[in-house]
Backbone as CSV, one residue per row, in Angstrom:
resi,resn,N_x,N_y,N_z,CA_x,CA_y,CA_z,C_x,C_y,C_z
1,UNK,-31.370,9.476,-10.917,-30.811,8.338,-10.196,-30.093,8.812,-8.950
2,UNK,-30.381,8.039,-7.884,-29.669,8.506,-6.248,-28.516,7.709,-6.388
3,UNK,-27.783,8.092,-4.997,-26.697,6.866,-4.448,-26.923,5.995,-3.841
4,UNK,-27.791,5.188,-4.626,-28.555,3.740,-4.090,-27.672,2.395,-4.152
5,UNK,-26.155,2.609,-3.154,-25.318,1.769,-3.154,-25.679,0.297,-2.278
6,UNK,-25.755,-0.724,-2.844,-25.901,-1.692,-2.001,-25.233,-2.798,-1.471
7,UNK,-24.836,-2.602,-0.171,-23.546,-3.282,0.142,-23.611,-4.820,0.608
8,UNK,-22.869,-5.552,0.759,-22.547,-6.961,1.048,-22.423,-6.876,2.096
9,UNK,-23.392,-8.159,2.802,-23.419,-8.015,4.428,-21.982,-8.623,4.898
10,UNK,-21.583,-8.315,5.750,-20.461,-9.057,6.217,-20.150,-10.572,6.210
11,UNK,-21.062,-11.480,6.631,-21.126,-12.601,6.761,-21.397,-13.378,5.721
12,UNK,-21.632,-12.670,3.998,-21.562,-12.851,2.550,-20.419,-12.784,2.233
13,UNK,-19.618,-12.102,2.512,-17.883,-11.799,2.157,-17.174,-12.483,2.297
14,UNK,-16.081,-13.041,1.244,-14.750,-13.823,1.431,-14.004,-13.031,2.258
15,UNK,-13.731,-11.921,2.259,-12.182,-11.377,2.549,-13.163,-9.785,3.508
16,UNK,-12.270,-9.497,4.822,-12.955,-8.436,5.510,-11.432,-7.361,5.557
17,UNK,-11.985,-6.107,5.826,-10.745,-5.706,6.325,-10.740,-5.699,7.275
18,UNK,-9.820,-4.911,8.290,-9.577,-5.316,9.753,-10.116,-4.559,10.613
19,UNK,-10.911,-3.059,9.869,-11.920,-3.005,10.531,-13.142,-3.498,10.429
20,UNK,-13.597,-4.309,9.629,-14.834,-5.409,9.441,-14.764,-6.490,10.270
21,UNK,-13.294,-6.814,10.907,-13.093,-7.825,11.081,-13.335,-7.640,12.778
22,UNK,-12.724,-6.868,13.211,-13.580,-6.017,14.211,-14.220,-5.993,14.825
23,UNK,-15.240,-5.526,13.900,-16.869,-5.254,14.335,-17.443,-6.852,13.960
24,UNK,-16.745,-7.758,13.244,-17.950,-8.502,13.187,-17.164,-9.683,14.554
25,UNK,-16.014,-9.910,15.234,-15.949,-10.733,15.873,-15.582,-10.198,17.799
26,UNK,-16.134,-8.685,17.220,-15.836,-8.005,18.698,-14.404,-8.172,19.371
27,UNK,-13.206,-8.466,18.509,-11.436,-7.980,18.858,-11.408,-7.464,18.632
28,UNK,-10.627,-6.007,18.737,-9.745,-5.014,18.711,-9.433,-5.020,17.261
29,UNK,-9.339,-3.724,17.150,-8.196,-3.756,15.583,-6.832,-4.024,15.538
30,UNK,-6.300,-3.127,17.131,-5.344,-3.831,17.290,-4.562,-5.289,17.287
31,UNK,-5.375,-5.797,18.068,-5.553,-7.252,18.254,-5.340,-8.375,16.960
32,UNK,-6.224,-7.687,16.018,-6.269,-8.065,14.784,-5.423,-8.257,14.379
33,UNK,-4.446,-6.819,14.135,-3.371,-6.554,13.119,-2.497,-7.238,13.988
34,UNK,-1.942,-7.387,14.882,-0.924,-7.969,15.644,-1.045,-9.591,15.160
35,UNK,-2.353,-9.964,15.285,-2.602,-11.320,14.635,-2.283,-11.785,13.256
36,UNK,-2.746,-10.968,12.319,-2.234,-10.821,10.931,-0.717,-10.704,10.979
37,UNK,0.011,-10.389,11.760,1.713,-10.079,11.690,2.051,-11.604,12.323
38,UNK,1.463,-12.461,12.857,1.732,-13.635,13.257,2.400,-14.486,11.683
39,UNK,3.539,-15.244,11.965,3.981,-15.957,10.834,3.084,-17.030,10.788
40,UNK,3.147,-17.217,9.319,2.187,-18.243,9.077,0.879,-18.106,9.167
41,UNK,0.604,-17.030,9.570,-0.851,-16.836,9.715,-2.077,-16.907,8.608
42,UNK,-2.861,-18.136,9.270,-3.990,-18.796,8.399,-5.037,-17.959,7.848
43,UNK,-4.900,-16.782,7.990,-6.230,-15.901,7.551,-5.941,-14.458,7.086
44,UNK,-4.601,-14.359,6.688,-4.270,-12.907,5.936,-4.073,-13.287,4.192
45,UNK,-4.609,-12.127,3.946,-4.680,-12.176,2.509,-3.677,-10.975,2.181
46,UNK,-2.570,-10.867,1.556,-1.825,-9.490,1.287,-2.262,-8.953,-0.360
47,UNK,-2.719,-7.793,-0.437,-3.241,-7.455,-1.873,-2.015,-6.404,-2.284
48,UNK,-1.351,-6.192,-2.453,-0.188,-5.189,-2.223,0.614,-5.328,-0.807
49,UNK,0.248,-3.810,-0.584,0.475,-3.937,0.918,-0.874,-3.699,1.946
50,UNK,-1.699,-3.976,1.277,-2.925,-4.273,2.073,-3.480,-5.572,3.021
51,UNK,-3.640,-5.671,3.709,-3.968,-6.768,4.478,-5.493,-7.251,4.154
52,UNK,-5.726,-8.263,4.220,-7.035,-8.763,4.228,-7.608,-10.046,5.270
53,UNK,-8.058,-10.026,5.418,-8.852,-10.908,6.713,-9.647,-12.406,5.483
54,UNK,-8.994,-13.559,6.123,-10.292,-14.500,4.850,-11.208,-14.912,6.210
55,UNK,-12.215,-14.548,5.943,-13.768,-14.972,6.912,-13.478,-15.938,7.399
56,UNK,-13.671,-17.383,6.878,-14.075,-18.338,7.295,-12.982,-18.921,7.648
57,UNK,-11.598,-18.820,7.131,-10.397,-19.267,7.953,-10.027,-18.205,9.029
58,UNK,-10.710,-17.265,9.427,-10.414,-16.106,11.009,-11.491,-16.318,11.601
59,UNK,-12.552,-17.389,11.265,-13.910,-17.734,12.276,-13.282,-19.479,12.763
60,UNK,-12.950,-20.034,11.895,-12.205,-21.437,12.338,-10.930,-21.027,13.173
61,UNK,-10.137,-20.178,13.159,-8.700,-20.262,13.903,-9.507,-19.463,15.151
62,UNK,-10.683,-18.554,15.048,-11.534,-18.278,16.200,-12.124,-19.372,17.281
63,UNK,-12.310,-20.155,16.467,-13.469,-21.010,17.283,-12.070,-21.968,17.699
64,UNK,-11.242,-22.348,17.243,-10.094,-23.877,17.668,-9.459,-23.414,18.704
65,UNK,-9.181,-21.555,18.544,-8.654,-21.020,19.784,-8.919,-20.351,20.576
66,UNK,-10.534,-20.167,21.191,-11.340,-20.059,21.866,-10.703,-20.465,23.209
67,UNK,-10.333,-19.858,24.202,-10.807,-20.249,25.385,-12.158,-20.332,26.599
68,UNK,-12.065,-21.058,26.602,-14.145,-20.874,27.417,-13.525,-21.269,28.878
């Protein structure tokens, strides 16, 4: 048997970390984490002291605060 690990595409996932989060919406990590430190913020998940990104509430607070 190999290491035939098979991973979950990003856009399958509840929860990203903040470097997933990243790569899948092209901000900064920085950017990110500064966002996650926002009070009240609609899209952190804390697992300890781990941070977590929830997808679909950091693609909605994406898209409402979009400037075009």
């Amino acid at each position: 048997m190999g290491n035939n690990i098979e991973s979950v595409p990003i856009y399958c996932k509840l929860t990203l970390t903040i470097k997933e989060a990243a790569e899948y919406s092209n901000i900064g990590i920085n950017k990110i984490d500064s966002m996650l430190r926002m009070p009240n913020c609609p899209f952190v998940l804390y697992i300890g002291a781990k941070k977590l990104v929830k997808r679909k509430e950091f693609e909605n607070y994406i898209s409402q605060n979009a400037i075009l």
